[in-house]
C-alpha positions in Angstrom: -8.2 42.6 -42.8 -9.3 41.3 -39.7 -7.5 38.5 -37.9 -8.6 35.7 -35.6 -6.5 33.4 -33.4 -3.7 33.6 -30.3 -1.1 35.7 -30.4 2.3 33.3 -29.5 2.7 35.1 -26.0 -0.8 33.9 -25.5 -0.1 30.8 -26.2 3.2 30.6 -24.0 1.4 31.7 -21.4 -1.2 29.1 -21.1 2.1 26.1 -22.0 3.4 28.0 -18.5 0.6 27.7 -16.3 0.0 24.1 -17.4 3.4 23.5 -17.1 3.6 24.7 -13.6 0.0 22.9 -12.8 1.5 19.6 -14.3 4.7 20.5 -11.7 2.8 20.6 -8.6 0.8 17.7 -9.3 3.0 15.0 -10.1 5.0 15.1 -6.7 2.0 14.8 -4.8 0.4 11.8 -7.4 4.0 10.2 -6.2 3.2 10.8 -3.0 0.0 9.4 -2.3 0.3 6.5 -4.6 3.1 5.2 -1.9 1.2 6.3 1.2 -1.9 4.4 0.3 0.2 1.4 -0.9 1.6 1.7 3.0 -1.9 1.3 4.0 -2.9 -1.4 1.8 0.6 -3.2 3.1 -0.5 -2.3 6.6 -4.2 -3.8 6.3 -3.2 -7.0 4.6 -0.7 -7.3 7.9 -3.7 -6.9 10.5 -5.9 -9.1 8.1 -3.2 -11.7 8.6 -3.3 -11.0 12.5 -7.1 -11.6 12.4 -6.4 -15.1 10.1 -3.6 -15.9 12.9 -5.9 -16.0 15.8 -8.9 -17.7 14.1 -6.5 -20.5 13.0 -5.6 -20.4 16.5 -8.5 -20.8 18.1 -10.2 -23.1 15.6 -7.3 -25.3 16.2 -6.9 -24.9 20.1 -3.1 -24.0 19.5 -0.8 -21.8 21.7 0.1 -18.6 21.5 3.9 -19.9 20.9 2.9 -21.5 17.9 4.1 -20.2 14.5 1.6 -21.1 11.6 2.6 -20.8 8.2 1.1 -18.7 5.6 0.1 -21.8 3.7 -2.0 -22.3 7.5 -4.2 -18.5 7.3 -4.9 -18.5 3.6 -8.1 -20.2 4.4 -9.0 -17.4 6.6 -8.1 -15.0 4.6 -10.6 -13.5 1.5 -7.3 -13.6 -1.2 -3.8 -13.9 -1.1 -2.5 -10.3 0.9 0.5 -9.1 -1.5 3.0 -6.7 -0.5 2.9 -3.9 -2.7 6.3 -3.2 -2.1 7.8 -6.3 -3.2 8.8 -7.5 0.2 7.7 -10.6 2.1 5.5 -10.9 5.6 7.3 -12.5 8.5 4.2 -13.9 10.6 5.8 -15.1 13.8 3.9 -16.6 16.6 0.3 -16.5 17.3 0.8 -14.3 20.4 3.1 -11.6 18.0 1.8 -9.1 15.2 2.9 -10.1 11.6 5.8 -7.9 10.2 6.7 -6.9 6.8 10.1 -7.9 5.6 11.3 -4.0 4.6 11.7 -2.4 8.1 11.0 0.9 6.7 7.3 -0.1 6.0 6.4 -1.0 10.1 2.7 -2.1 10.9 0.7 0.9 11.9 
């Protein structure tokens, strides 16, 4: 009789191989999932800077003043959220904004 199909080491083999595919490939999903939520907290932080200085100008205020984020929302296109649940410390006009988790500085 003839017989069709995969032999169980066949099949073993290919649950290894995806099994070490699948092992490879999370660490890295992990990885860049943080790094570009960095970058997303970074440019919400320089979109913030820009806001700063146009409420600035617009307003003829000095660089020692220390606007609110209730005061750049207009400038800004949406609401920046920190992607790593922490909070932005804007500062003064003449100083860039920071994010609240020091191990997430502004590029």
């Amino acid at each position: 009789m003839n017989r069709r199909g995969f032999t169980l080491i066949e099949v073993m083999i290919v649950v290894l191989i995806i099994g070490i595919l699948i092992a490879t490939a999370v660490p890295n999903m992990v990885t860049a999932r943080t790094r570009s939520s960095l970058k997303s907290c970074q440019r919400n932080m320089r979109s913030i800077d820009a806001a700063k200085m146009q409420w600035a100008v617009e307003l003829n205020m000095p660089e020692s003043a220390s606007p609110t984020m209730a005061d750049v929302l207009p400038y800004l296109q949406s609401t920046p959220e920190c992607y790593f649940s922490g909070t932005y410390d804007l500062g003064t006009v003449g100083t860039i904004t920071r994010c609240s988790l020091a191990e997430h500085p502004p590029i």
